[in-house]
N, C-alpha and C positions, 0 to 999 in steps of 0.2 A: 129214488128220492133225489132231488136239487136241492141244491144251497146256493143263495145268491150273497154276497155281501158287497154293500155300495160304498163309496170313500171321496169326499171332495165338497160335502157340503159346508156351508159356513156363512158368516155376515158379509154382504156386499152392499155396497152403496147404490142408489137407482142411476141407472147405465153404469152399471160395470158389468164385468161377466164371470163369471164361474164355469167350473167344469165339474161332471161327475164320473164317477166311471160304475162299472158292477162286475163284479167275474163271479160265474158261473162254476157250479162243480156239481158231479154227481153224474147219472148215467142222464148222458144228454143225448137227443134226437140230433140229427144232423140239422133235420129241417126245423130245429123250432121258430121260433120268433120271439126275439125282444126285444125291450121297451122299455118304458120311464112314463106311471102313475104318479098324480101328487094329490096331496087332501088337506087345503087350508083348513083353519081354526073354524070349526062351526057348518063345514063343507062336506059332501062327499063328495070322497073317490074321483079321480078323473081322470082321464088318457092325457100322455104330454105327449110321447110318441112310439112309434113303435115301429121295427123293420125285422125283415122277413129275413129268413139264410141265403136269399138271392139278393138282399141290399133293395129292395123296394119300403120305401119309406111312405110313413103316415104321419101326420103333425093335427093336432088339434088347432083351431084356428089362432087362437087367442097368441099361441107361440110360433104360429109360422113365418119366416122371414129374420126370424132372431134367435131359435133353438137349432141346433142339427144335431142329428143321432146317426150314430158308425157303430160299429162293429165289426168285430176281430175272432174269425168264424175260426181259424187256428188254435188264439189264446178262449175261447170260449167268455171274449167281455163284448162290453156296451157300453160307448160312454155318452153324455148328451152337454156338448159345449151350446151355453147358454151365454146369450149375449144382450145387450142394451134392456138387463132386468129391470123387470119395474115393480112397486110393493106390492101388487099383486096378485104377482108371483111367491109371496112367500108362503110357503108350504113344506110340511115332510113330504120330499119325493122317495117312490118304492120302485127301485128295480121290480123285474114282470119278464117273467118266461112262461113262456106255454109250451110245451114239452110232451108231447107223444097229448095234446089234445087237455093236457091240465096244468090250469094253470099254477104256477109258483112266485109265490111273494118276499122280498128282501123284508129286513128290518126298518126301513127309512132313513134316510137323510134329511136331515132339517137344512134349508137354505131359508134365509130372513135377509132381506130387501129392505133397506133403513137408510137414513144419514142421520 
């Protein structure tokens, strides 16, 4: 079993930036891969991005150039500094590990994009 729990969501003004983090627990694969799902109001489900335990990165289009996603293969997190947000963007974002082939879901973070 994993646990994810994510931390950092909140209101931001359009171009400001935020940051997320998620740490992981539980018997973790060395290799897994994660990542940062979000799912606006009325929306499914979506990829923001996701990276691999060798640091190879994926972004979905709509945030590439202004999201980046790290990871701290030691502490078992992922965080996704988000920059010149726009409304969007506002969505619960869910941490996402895939883990020996299944996947595991956080509880969400709400980030809301407003002035």
């Amino acid at each position: 079993q994993v646990q994810l729990v994510e931390s950092g969501g909140g209101l931001v003004q359009p171009g400001g930036s935020l940051s997320l983090s998620c740490a992981a627990s539980g018997r973790l694969s060395s290799f897994n891969t994660m990542g940062w799902y979000r799912q606006a109001p009325g929306k499914q489900r979506e990829l923001v991005a996701t990276v691999t335990h060798a640091a190879s990165t994926n972004y979905a289009d709509s945030v590439k150039g202004r999201f980046t996603i790290t990871r701290d293969n030691a502490k078992n997190t992922v965080n996704l500094q988000m920059n010149s947000l726009e409304p969007e963007d506002t969505a619960v974002y869910y941490c996402y590990v895939r883990n020996y082939g299944i996947p595991y879901w956080g509880k969400g973070t709400l980030v809301t994009v407003s002035s």
